[in-house]
C-alpha positions in Angstrom: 106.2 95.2 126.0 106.2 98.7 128.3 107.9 100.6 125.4 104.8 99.7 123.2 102.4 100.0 126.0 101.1 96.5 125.3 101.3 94.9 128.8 97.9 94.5 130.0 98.8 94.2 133.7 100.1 97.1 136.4 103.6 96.4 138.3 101.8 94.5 140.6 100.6 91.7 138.4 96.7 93.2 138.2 95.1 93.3 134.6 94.5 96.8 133.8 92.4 96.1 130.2 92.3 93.8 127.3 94.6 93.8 124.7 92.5 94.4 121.2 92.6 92.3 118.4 96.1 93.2 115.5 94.6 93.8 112.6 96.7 92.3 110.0 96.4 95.0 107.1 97.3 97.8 109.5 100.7 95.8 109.9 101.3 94.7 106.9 104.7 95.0 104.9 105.1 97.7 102.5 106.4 96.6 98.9 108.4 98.5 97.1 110.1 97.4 93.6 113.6 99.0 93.1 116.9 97.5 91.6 118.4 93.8 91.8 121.8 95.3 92.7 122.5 98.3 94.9 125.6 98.9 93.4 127.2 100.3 90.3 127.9 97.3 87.8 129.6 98.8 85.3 133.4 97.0 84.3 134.6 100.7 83.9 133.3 102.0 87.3 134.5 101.1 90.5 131.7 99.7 92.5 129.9 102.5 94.3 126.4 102.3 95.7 123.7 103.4 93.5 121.8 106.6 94.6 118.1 107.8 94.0 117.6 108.7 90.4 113.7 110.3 90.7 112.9 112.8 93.1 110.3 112.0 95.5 107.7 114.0 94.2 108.0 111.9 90.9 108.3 108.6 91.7 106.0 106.4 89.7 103.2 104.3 91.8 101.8 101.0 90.5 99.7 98.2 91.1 101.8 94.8 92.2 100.0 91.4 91.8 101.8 89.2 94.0 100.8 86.2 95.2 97.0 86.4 94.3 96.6 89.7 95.9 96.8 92.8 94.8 98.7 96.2 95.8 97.9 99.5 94.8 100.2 102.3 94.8 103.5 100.2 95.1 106.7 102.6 94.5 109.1 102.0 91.7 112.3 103.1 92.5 115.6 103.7 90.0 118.9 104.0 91.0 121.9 106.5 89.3 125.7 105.8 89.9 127.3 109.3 91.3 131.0 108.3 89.1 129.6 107.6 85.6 126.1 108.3 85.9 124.8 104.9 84.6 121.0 104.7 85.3 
């Protein structure tokens, strides 16, 4: 907890301050949608991992409903083989 400067109390077991409230949507997971398999699948390719087919600048953002809530600007991610080039 002394890493993350979250212990409240000094060395000497005096509290120093309160701890505030987490907010929950400041810690929330991020979601991204990308590929099923993370590797090449093809029976004519050996299988390699996959690597980032869009450049970062171009990577397409979308809104994810997922479990009655909503996310905006949730990456979608693609994947390109580096042997055979299979998106």
């Amino acid at each position: 907890m002394n890493v993350l400067k979250l212990n409240p109390f000094s060395k000497y077991g005096n509290l120093k301050r309160r701890l505030q409230p987490v907010s929950h949507d400041e810690i929330s997971a991020v979601h991204i949608i990308c590929l099923q398999s993370m590797e090449c699948e093809d029976i004519g390719c050996d299988p390699l991992g996959l690597h980032q087919a869009t450049r970062d600048h171009d990577i397409p953002k979308v809104t994810l409903m997922k479990d009655n809530k909503i996310y905006k600007d949730v990456a979608v991610l693609s994947g390109k083989c580096p042997k055979c080039e299979t998106v």
